[in-house]
LODRENVEX-898569 format. One record per residue (C-alpha): x, y, z; residue in one letter. Coordinates in steps of 0.2 Angstrom, whole numbers, padded with zeros to 4 digits, always signed. Example, Ala and Ser with C-alpha at 12.3 -4.5 7.8 and 13.67 -1.06 7.14 Angstrom:
BEGIN
+0062-0022+0039A
+0068-0005+0036S
This chain:
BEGIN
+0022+0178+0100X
+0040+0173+0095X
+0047+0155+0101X
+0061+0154+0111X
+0075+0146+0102X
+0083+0137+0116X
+0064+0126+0118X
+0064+0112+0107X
+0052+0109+0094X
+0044+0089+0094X
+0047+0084+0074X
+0030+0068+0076X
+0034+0056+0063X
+0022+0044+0056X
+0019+0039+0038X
+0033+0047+0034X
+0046+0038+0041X
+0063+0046+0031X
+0075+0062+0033X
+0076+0067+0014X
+0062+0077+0007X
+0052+0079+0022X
+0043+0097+0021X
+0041+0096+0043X
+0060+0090+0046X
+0066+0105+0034X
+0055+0120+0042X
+0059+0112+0062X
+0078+0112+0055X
+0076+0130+0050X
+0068+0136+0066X
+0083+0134+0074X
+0079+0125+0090X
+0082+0107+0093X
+0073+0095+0087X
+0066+0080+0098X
+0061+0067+0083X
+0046+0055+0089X
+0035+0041+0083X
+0020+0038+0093X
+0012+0019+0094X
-0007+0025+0092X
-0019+0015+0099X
-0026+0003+0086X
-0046+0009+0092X
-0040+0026+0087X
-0032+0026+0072X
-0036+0006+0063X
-0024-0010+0068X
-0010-0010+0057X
-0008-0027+0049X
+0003-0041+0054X
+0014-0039+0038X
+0015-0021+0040X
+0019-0021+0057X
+0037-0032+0053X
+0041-0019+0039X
+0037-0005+0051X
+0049-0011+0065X
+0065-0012+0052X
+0059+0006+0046X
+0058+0013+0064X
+0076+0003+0066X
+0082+0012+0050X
+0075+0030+0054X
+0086+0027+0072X
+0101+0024+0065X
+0099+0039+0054X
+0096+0051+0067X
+0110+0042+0076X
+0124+0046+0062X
+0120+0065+0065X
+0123+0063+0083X
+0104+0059+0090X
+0090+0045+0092X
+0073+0041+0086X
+0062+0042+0103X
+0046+0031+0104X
+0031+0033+0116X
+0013+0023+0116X
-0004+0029+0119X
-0017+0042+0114X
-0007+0055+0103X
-0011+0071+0112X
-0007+0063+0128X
+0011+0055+0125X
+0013+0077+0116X
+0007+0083+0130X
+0017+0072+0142X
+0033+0077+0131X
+0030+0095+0130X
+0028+0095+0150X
+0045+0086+0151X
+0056+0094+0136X
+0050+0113+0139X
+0044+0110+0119X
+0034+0124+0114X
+0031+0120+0096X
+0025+0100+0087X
+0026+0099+0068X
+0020+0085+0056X
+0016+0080+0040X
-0001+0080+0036X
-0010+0060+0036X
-0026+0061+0024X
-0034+0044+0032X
-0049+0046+0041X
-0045+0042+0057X
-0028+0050+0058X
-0033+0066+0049X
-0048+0067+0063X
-0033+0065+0076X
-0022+0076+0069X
-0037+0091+0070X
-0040+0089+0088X
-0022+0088+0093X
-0021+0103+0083X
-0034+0111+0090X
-0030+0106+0108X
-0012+0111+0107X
-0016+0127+0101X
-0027+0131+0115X
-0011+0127+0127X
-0003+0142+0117X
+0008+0125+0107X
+0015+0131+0090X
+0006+0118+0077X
+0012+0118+0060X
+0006+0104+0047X
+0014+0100+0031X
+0011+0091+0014X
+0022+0080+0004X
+0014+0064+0005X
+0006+0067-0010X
+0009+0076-0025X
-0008+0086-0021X
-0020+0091-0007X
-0035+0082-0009X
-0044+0096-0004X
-0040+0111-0017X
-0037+0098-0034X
-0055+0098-0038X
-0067+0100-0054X
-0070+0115-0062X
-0090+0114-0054X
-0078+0113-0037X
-0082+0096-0034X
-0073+0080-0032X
-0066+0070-0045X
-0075+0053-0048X
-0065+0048-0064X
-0048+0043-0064X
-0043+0050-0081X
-0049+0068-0078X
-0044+0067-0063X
-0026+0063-0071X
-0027+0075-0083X
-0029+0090-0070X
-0014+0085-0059X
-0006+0083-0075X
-0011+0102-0078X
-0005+0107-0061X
+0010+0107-0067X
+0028+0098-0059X
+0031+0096-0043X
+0042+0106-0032X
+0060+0099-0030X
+0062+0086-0017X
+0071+0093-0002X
+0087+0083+0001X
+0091+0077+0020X
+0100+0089+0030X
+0117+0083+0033X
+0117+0089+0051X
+0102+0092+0063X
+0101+0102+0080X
+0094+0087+0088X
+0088+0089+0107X
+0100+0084+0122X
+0096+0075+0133X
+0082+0067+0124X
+0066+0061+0133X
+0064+0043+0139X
+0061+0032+0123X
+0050+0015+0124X
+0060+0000+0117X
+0057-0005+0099X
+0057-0023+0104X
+0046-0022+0119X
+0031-0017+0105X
+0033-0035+0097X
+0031-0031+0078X
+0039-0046+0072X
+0032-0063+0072X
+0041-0073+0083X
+0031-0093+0085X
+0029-0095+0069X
+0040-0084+0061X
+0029-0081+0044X
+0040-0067+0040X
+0057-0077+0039X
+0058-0074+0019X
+0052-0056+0018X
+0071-0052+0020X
+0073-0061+0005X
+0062-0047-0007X
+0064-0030+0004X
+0075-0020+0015X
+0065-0007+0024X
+0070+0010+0025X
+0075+0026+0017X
+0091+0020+0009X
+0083+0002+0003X
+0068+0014-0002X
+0081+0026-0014X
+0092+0006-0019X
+0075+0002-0026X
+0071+0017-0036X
+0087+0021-0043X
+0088+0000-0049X
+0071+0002-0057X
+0075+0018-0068X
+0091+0013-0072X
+0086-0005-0076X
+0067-0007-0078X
+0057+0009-0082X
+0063+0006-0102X
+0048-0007-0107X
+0038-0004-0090X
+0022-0002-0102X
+0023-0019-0109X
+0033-0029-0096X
+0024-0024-0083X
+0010-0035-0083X
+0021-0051-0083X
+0022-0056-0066X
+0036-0067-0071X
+0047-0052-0075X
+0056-0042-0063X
+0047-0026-0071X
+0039-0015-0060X
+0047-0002-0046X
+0044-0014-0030X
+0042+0004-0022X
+0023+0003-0015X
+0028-0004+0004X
+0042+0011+0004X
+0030+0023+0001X
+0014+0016+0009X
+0025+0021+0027X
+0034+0037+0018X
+0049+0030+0017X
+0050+0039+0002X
+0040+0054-0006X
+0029+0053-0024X
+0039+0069-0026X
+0057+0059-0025X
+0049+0046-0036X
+0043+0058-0048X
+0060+0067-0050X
+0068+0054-0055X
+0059+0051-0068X
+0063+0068-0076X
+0075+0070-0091X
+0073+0054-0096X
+0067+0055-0113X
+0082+0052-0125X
+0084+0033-0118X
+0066+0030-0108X
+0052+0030-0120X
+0040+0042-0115X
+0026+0030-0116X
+0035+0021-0102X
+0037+0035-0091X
+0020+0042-0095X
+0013+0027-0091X
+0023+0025-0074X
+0019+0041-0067X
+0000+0038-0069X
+0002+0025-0059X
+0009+0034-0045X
-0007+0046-0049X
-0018+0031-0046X
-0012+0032-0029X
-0016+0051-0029X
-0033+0045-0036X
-0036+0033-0022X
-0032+0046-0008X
-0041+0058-0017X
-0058+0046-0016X
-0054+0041+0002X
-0053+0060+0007X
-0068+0065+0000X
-0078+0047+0003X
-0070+0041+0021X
-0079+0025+0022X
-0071+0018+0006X
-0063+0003+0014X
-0082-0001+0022X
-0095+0004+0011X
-0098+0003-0010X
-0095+0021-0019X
-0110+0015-0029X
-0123+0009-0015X
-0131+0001-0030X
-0121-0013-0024X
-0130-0013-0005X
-0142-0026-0012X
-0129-0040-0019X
-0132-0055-0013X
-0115-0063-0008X
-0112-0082-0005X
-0099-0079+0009X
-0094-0099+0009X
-0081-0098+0022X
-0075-0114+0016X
-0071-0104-0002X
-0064-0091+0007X
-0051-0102+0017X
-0045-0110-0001X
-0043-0094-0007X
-0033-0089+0006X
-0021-0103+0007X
-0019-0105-0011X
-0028-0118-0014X
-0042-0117-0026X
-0036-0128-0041X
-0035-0113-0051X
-0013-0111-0053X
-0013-0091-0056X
-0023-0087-0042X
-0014-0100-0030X
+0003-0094-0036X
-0002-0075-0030X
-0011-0078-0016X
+0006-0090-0009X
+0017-0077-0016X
+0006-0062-0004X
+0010-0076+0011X
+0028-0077+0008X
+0034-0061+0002X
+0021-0051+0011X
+0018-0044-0008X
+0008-0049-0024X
+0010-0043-0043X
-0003-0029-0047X
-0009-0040-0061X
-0010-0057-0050X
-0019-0044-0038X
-0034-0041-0049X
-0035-0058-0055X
-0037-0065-0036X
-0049-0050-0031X
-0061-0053-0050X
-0060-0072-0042X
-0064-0070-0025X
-0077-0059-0030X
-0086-0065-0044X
-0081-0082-0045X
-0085-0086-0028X
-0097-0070-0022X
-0088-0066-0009X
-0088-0050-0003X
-0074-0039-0007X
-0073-0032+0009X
-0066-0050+0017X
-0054-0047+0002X
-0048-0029+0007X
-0046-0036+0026X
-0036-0051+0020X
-0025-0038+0010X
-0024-0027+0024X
-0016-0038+0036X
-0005-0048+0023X
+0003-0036+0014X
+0019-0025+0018X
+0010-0009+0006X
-0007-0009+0014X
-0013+0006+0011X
-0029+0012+0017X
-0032+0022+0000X
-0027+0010-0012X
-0032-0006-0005X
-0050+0001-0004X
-0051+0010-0019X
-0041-0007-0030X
-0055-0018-0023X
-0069-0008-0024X
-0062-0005-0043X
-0063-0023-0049X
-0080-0027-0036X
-0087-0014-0050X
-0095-0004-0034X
-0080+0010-0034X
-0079+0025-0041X
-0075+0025-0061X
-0074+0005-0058X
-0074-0009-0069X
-0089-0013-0075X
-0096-0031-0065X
-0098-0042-0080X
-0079-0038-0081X
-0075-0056-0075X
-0056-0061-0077X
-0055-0079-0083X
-0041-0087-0073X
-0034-0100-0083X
-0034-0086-0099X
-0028-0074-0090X
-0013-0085-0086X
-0009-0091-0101X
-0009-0074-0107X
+0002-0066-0094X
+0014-0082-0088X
+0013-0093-0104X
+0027-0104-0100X
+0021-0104-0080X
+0037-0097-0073X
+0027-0087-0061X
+0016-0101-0057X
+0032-0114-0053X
+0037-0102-0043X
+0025-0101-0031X
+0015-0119-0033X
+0031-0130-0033X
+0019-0144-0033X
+0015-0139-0055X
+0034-0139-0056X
+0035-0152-0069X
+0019-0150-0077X
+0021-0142-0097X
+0016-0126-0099X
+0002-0133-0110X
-0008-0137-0095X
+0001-0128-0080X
-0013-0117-0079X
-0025-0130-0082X
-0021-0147-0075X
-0040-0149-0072X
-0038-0152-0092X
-0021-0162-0092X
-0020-0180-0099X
-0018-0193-0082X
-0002-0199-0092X
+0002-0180-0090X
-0003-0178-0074X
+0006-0197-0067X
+0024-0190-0076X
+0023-0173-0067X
+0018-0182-0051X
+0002-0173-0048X
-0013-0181-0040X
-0028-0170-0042X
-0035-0168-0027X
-0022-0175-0017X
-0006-0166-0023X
-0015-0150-0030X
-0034-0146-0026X
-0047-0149-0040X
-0056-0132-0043X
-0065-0128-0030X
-0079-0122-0044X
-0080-0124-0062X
-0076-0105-0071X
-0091-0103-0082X
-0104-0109-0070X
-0099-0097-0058X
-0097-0086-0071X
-0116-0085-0074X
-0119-0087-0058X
-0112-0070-0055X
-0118-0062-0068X
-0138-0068-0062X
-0134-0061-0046X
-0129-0044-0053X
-0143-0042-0065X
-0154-0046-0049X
-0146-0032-0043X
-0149-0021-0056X
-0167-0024-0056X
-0171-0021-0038X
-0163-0004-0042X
């Protein structure tokens, strides 16, 4: 049955929070009716509570979305509640006979999405559902057998394969955007920011949410960076990677854009460098890829081998780790560096996850929580998969007895202890002989630096290679009650 082109179609915004590249945007601008742009506050039961950090970077992207819409003569409107009610109660109001979106691959939200489809449909309600959050649909990129991949490198190999992606779409420079518009919420009245204490005052410092910081950031990084990102990437000191994840873990930006960009490089980017980028972005391909086809990722181990581990869960362990506070520099430096900026170095990341878990047995599921609600790119993909990867329980994992030495793995990645200054202030003038080891440091040392070890800076709060082994029993234990 043709649409009448005078009834507005409702463009439903939600991870994918930008104007360019936006598969749903480009066919609602080509149907040629008005467009009514909305975001709808879900409630937390229905599709998981966004975390604290993410909700201050999602209120300045909602912020930034408006005023775009605004430059091409419209607004951004904003509704709470139950997803197919707030449509429904819009379609009622606007005369709307069609609701497009881009698809969600989360649990929860692709669930949503199926019945709102279904329901809307049954109300006569045009439904068309797009890709471009990902490079491919989780559901058609699978082995030759026709199952899911469970390796990361073949996995790589096939998208590889697939060939490049389309083009991105650029924005439209005009929209037919409806008039009058429906009666939008107040951004403020949903309280997104922090406000007593304001935890978030220096996240300003590091990001600027938004399409346009999202496109800043990627242009800066292959103009500046993406020569030497193989090597220099691992060195949290450095200013080395893209600083893109928070963009595109809300769609301010597509993997297609990012791949693009990337293109054409090769007479001054060593291909190793790009090679190695874009496998990265395929990691987070990967991880979608798992969480599709195994949706309790973030809440039970890929390998149920692991159900039988006996974890220590000391909740006095857990609250050093937190803070920053276990005595062991590298780890305290990311886990105040994730507090600040709402953000931690990938490599940092796996050294604080390899300690949580095997240093401290803690489960890596308080781990993926903490993340969740601390970081500005939780995403439910790669959070779960990441932790899963270094509890050794995930799918193509690293194997348990992989445990990451703190103080070695600092030396090896800040030897000087740039990074660690940074964040632990109070190792500032302690030599980079013993910055990742004042445990070890001469008192004469320690007295000239003005550290006091366990007043000052923490003593460790366990001693490496006893936990080492100690991980290591409980694992074999494991293994032989399988």
């Amino acid at each position: 049955m043709a649409k009448d082109a005078a009834k507005p179609v409702i463009l439903w915004f939600r991870k994918d929070l930008r104007l360019d590249d936006n598969q749903a945007l480009k066919a609602a601008d080509l149907s040629g009716r008005p467009i009514i742009p909305l975001y709808i506050k879900e409630p937390a039961a229905h599709t998981g509570a966004l975390g604290a950090a993410q909700a201050w970077w999602l209120h300045h992207s909602l912020e930034a979305l408006d005023g775009s819409l605004r430059k091409r003569q419209g607004r951004l409107v904003l509704a709470s509640g139950e997803a197919l009610e707030v449509l429904g109660a819009i379609i009622r109001e606007s005369g709307a006979e069609a609701v497009f979106w881009n698809r969600r691959y989360d649990p929860s939200g692709a669930a949503i999405d199926i019945r709102v489809s279904h329901e809307l449909e049954n109300q006569a309600i045009e439904v068309r559902s797009f890709g471009g959050q990902l490079l491919h649909e989780p559901s058609r990129l699978l082995t030759g057998s026709g199952t899911p991949y469970r390796v990361y490198t073949p996995f790589w190999r096939a998208l590889e394969g697939a060939g490049e992606p389309e083009p991105p779409l650029e924005a439209p420079a005009k929209l037919r955007l409806a008039s009058p518009l429906t009666k939008s919420e107040r951004l403020e009245s949903w309280k997104l920011l922090p406000r007593k204490p304001d935890w978030a005052r220096d996240f300003g410092d590091l990001w600027t949410p938004g399409e346009q910081g999202a496109r800043e950031k990627l242009r800066s990084f292959v103009e500046d960076r993406l020569d030497g990102y193989k090597e220099a990437r691992d060195y949290p000191a450095k200013l080395a990677t893209s600083m893109l994840s928070p963009h595109l873990a809300l769609g301010e930006i597509s993997p297609a854009r990012i791949w693009d960009a990337t293109r054409g490089l090769s007479k001054r980017v060593p291909t190793a460098d790009i090679v190695h980028f874009r496998k990265e972005i395929a990691w987070r391909e990967f991880s979608y890829h798992l969480l599709f086809h195994f949706p309790r990722l973030a809440s039970d181990n890929w390998n149920d081998r692991f159900d039988g581990f006996e974890w220590r869960n000391d909740d006095d362990d857990f609250e050093a780790w937190r803070r920053g506070l276990t005595g062991y520099p590298i780890v305290d430096a990311g886990m105040r560096q994730l507090w600040r900026h709402g953000w931690m170095h990938n490599r940092v990341r796996m050294i604080v996850a390899s300690f949580l878990i095997k240093d401290l047995m803690i489960d890596w599921r308080r781990g993926e929580a903490w993340f969740r609600d601390t970081l500005v790119d939780a995403d439910p993909a790669n959070n779960a998969a990441s932790w899963q990867w270094v509890a050794g329980s995930g799918a193509d994992a690293s194997p348990f007895f992989r445990i990451f030495n703190p103080v070695l793995q600092g030396q090896t990645f800040d030897p000087e202890g740039c990074y660690v200054k940074a964040h632990v202030p109070e190792l500032q003038d302690l030599g980079a002989k013993y910055v990742h080891r004042p445990f070890e440091a001469p008192k004469s040392m320690l007295e000239a630096a003005g550290v006091t070890l366990g007043q000052t800076y923490p003593k460790p709060i366990v001693d490496h290679a006893s936990a080492r082994n100690r991980a290591l029993a409980a694992y074999n234990a494991t293994r032989g009650a399988a």
